[in-house]
C-alpha positions, -999 to 999 in steps of 0.1 A, spaced: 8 17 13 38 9 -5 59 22 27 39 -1 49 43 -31 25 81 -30 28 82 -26 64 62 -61 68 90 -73 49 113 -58 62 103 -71 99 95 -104 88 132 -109 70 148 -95 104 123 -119 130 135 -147 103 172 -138 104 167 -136 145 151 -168 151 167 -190 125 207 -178 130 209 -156 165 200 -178 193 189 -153 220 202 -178 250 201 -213 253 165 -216 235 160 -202 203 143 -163 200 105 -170 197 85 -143 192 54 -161 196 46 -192 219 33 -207 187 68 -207 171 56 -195 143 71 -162 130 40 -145 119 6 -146 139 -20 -151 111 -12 -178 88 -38 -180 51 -29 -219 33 -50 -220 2 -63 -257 -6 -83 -248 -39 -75 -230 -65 -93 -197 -80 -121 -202 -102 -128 -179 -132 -164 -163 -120 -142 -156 -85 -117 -133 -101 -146 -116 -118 -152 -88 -95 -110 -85 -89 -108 -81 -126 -140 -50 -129 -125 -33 -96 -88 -32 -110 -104 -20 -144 -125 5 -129 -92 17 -102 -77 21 -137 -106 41 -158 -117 65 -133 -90 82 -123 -82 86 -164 -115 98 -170 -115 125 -143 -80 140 -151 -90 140 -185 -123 157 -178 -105 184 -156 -83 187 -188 -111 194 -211 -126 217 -186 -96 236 -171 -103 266 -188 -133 271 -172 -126 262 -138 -116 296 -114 -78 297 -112 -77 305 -76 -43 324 -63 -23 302 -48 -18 288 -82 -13 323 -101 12 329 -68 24 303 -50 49 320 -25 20 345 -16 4 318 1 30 293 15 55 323 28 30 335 57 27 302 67 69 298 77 
């Protein structure tokens, strides 16, 4: 997600650069008819109230909890999970495969 994040910016910075310094011909580069440089454009007229960030808050706590509690479970119960193979001996398994 992170990869796909920076190559937004990365695009947008380059179509901004393009249109705003490189003239293409005559006319400016315009990557949409619009003129804009991006397609979708979000303005936000209000401001955020409290009860609205509620469920942000409990999903960004949760994102956070869960994934603790189940490493820390598998922790607790690694001794009696089955060890399979491939983690006793690795190479066994990923040498067949090349």
């Amino acid at each position: 997600m992170w990869r796909s994040f920076f190559c937004a910016i990365i695009a947008a910075m380059t179509l901004q650069v393009r249109c705003a310094y490189l003239p293409l011909t005559s006319q400016r580069f315009n990557p949409l008819p619009s003129g804009k440089l991006v397609m979708f454009e979000v303005t936000y007229h209000h401001q955020w109230k409290w009860f609205e960030m509620l469920p942000f808050m409990v999903l960004g706590a949760l994102g956070g909890l869960l994934p603790f509690a189940a490493c820390s479970r598998r922790r607790a119960c690694g001794h009696v999970l089955p060890q399979d193979e491939s983690q006793t001996h690795p190479l066994s398994k990923s040498v067949p495969l090349v």
